[in-house]
N, C-alpha and C positions, 0 to 999 in steps of 0.2 A: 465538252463542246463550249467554244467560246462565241459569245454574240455582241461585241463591243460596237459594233454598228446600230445594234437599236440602241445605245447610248448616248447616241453622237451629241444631244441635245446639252448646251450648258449647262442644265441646270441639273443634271446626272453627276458632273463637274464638282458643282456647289454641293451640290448632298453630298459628294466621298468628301469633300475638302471639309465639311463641318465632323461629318463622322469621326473622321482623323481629330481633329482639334479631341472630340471628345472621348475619345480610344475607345469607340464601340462599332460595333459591326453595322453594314445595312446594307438590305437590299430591296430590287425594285420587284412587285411580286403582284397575283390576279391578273387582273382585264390590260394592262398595258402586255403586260407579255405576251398573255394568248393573241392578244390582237395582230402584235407584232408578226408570227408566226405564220395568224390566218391572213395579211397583208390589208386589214382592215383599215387602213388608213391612219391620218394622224388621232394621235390620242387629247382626248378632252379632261381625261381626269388621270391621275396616276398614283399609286398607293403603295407607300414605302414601308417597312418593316424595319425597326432597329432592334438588337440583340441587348437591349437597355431604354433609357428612357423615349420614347417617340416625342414626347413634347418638348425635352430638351434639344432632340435634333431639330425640329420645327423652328423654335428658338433660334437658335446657332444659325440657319440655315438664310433666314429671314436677315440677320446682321451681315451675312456674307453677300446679300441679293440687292441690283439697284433699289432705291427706292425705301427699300428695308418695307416688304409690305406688311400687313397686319397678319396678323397670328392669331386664330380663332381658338381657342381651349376647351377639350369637353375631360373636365377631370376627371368623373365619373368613369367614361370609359377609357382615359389612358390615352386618347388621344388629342389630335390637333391638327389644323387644315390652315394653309395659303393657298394665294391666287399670285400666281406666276406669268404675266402675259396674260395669256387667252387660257391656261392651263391650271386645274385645280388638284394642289396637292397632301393628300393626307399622309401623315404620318403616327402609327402605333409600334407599340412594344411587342415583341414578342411573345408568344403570350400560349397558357396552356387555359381551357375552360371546363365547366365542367353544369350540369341541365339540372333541375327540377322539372317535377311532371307537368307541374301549371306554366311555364312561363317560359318562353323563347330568352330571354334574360340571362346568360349566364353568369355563374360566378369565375372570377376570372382571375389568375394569379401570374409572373413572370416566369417567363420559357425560354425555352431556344427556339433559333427559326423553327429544326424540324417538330416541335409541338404546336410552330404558328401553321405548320404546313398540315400537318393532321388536323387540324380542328376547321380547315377550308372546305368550302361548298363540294367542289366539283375537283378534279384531277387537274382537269384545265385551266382548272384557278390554284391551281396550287403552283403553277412554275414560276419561281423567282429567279433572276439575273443579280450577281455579286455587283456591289458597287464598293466592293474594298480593294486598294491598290493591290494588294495582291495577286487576287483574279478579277479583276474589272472585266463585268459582262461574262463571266462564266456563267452557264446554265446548273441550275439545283433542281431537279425531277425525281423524285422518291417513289412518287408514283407512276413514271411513265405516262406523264399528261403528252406528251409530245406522240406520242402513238396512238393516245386518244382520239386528238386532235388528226392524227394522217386518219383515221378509221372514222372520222365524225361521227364518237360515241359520248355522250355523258355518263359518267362512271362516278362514285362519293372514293374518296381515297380510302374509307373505314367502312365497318360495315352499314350498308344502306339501309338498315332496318334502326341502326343508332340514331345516325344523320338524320333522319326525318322526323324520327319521334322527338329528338333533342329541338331542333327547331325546323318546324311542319313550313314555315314559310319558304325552306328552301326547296318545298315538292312542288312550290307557285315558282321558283327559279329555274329549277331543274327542264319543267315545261318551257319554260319562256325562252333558255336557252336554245333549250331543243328546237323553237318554234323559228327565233331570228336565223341560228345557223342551219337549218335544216340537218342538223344530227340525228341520230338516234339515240334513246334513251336506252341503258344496255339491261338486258329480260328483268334481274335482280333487284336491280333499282325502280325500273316498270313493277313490281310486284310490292316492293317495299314502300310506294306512293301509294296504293290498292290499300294495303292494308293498314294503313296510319294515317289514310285520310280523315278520319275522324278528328282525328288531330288537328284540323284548321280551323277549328273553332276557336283554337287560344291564340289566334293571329287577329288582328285589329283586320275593321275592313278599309280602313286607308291600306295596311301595307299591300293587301290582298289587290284591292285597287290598283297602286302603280301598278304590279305585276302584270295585272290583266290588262292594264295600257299599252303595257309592251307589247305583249302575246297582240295585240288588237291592231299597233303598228308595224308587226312583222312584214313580211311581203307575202306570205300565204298563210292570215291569221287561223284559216280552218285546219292545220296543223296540229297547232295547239287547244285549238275548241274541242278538236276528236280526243288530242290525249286527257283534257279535262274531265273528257266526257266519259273518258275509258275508267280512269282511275278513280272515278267518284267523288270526284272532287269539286264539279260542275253545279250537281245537283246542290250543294252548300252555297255557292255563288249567286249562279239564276236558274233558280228550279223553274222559271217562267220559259227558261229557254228548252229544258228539259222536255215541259209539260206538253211543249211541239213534237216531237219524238214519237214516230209509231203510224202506221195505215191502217186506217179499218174500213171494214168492206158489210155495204149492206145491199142485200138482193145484187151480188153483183158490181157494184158500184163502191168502188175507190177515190179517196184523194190522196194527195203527195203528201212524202214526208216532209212536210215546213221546218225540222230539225234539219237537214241534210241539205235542203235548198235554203236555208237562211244562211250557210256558211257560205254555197255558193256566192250567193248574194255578194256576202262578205269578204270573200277573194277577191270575185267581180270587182269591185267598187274600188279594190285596193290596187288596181292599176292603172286607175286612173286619179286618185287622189290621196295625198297623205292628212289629210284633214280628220281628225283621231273623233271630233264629234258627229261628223257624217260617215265615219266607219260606227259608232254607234249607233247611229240611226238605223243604219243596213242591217245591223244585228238584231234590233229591237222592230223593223218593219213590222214583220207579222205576230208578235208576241200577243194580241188580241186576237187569234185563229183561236187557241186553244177555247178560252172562255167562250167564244157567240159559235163556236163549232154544232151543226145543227145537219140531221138528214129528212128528207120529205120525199117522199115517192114521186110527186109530182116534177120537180125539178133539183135530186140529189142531194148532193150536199154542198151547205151551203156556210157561208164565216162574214153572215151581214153586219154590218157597222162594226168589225175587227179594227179598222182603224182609229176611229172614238173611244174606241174601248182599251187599243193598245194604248193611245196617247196618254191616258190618264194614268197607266199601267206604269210609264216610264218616270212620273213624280216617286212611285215610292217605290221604285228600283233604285233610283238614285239615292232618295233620304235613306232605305235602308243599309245602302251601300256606302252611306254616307261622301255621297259625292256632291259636286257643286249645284246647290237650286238657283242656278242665275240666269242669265241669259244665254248659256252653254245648253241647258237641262231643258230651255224652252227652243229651241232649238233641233234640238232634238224631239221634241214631242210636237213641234209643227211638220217637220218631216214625214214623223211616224201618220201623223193625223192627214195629210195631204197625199199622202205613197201611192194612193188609187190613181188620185184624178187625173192624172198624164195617161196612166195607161185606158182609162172610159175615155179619157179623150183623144185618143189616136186613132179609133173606130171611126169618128163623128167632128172633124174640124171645124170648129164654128167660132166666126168673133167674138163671138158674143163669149164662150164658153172661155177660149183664150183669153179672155179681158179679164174674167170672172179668175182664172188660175191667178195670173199676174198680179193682180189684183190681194189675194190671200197669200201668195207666196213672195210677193213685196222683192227684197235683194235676193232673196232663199232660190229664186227661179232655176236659175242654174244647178245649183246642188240637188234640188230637186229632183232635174231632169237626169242629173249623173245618177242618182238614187235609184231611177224609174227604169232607166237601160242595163244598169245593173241587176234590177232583178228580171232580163229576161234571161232565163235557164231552159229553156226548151230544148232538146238534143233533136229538131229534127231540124236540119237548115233551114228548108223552104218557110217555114215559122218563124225563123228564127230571123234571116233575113227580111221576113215582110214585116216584125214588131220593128226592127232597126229604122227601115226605112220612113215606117210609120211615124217615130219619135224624132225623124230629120226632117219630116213636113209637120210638126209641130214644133221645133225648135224655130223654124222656118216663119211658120205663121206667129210664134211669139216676139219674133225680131219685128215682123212687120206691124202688129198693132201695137208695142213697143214705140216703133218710130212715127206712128202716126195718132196714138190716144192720149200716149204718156200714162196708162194706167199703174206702173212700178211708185209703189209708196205716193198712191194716190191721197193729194189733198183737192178737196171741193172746191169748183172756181168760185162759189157765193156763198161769201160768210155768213154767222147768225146775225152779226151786225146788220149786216145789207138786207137780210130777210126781215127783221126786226124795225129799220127805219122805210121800207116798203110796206109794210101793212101797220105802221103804227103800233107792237106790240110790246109786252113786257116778258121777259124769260116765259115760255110755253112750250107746250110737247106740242104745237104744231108746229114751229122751226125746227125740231127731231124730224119731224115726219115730213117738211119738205127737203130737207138736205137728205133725208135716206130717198126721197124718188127722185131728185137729181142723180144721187149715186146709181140708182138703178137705172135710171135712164141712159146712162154715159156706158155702162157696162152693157145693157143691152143695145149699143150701139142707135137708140133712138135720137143723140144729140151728140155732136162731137162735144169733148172734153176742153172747152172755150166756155168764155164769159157771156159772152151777150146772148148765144143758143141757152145757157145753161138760166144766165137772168130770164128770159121771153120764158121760160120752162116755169122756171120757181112763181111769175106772177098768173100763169094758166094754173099752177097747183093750187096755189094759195084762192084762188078765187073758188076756184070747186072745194074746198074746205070750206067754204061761207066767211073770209077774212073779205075784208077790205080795203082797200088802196088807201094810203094813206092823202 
């Protein structure tokens, strides 16, 4: 079968024309092809195979190209990567490899294509397109990835017990794949991740990370959270998400599986936003259930201050995961830490309260309130629709005190200075303690969020402290 159509692009052109210069073979082969196939749109990256040097063709390829762009070199591995346009192209050798027990690293020697095609992740990643005049744009499938592909199955081209022990990070692809195309993973391979999950221990938790980034911005990341969950794989990850997992019943009395509705959650939120650290947040909501989890006869069971508990939960998820502690990672830990208060507050609309959200969740508001709608999961409509409605007359009432307190990224109308040359003082905890009862004043609506109510305020405070007018 020939496919000279997904070729059509110049710079397909430019690689046979440099190939040719250097009498070696190449073709285009992975994720552009299957894309091409599954109609995924245009391609961002594209990954070339030559039956000889890859960095030579790199080389060649980059002289024949406007511009002549730069040429990045990893000799180590044999290859080498340009940026073409908007397009990023790498190019390796054909290559055979070959695993030790400890390390995803192989050793690696010159091959033919089909030893570069055996040693690929997935069947689907194994279809390359000829780019030698010959057969320009003929299809090469050894494996029958195209059948895969009609079947949306993920399948290893070799045996799936190899493939994973060789490198365990491809049971973090395998999923991820399975998660964005909605595939199946086929029984064999499902079996062969089970039992070689031990195996991702010798995976860095960066690489484990991106993967789970992915799996996170799929379009139904609970997909992939079940098969993590399936395979054993999850519990290495975030045993914290695990730790949710399970109903117990005392005298009678039940609570929900917070495993099961935390993906909801996380589906939920994912159609309404591609925002990958507020998809973490949704995951990590209730991660403090497990720990303050608590039964009383009086009133059940109970998961008081899960939120405090989670927040602090999410610093060394991330340090262990070795992810970013920046302003991403506090972000998410304000989220986690706030996740209540829209929903106690949709019972109960009060200024005051709204001023008070507003107020702590500063720009966050909005994300917030996606966060909050997102975890309603109740399966009985009439519920289901009166929380909806509930969180449309507090979005409602946030617009309004909004346009009338300005409490978003609230600063004090009276500085310490102006407190300081009104009573004559020198740096003291009593200008602390009058600018926190102006803030309390303003937030419980005692004084609009203006200067001269807020001045008349600071010099009634300051006098019942026993300060004096200057």
């Amino acid at each position: 079968m020939n496919f000279k159509e997904a070729l059509h692009s110049e710079i397909f052109t430019v690689i046979k024309n440099a190939a040719n210069y250097l009498q070696i073979d190449s073709y285009v082969i992975g994720g552009f092809v299957r894309d091409f196939f599954l109609d995924r749109g245009s391609a961002k990256d594209i990954d070339v195979v030559a039956v000889g040097s890859g960095i030579d063709l790199a080389l060649q390829v980059s002289k024949l190209l406007p511009n002549k762009p730069k040429v990045q070199v990893f000799k180590t591995y044999g290859t080498a990567m340009l940026r073409y346009q908007d397009i990023e192209i790498e190019f390796v050798g054909a290559r055979k490899e070959s695993y030790t027990e400890n390390s995803r690293n192989p050793a690696i020697e010159l091959g033919t294509l089909e030893d570069d095609q055996d040693r690929r992740d997935f069947t689907i990643n194994a279809l390359a397109l000829s780019l030698n005049d010959q057969n320009f744009g003929e299809l090469l499938d050894p494996f029958n990835g195209i059948q895969d592909l009609k079947d949306k199955r993920i399948r290893t081209p070799l045996n799936p017990d190899i493939t994973y022990s060789d490198d365990p990070l491809r049971m973090m692809r395998a999923i991820r794949f399975a998660t964005q195309l909605n595939f199946d993973i086929e029984a064999s391979s499902l079996s062969a991740i089970s039992k070689n999950a031990h195996r991702l221990k010798i995976i860095t938790k960066e690489r484990i990370v991106v993967e789970l980034n992915k799996i996170l911005n799929a379009n139904v990341p609970s997909l992939g959270f079940l098969l993590l969950e399936k395979t054993k794989l999850l519990p290495q990850i975030l045993p914290e998400l695990i730790a949710l997992k399970g109903v117990d019943e005392v005298e009678g009395q039940k609570h929900k599986d917070n495993f099961y509705h935390t993906l909801e959650v996380v589906d939920n939120i994912s159609k309404y936003t591609d925002d990958l650290w507020l998809r973490w947040a949704a995951l990590l909501h209730d991660i403090g259930k497990a720990p303050t989890k608590r039964f009383s006869k009086k009133v059940g069971w109970t998961f008081h201050g899960h939120e405090f508990v989670g927040s602090k939960m999410v610093y060394k998820i991330f340090k262990r995961l070795k992810m970013p502690l920046n302003a991403k990672m506090k972000f998410v830990q304000k989220m986690v830490l706030l996740s209540s208060r829209p929903i106690v507050l949709a019972s109960n609309v009060t200024d005051s309260a709204v001023r008070r959200l507003v107020f702590d969740a500063g720009n966050e508001i909005n994300d917030l309130m996606t966060l909050c709608e997102a975890d309603i999961t109740t399966k009985n409509p009439r519920k289901f629709k009166k929380y909806h409605k509930n969180f449309e007359l507090v979005r409602t009432k946030i617009k309004e005190v909004e346009e009338r307190d300005r409490i978003r990224n609230f600063q004090p109308p009276i500085t310490g200075q102006e407190i300081m040359e009104a009573f004559d003082l020198e740096p003291c905890k009593e200008i602390g303690q009058i600018k926190e009862a102006i803030k309390e004043a303003i937030l419980e609506g005692e004084i609009p969020n203006e200067h001269k109510p807020s001045y008349d305020f600071m010099i009634q405070k300051g006098l019942t402290l026993g300060l004096k007018l200057a």
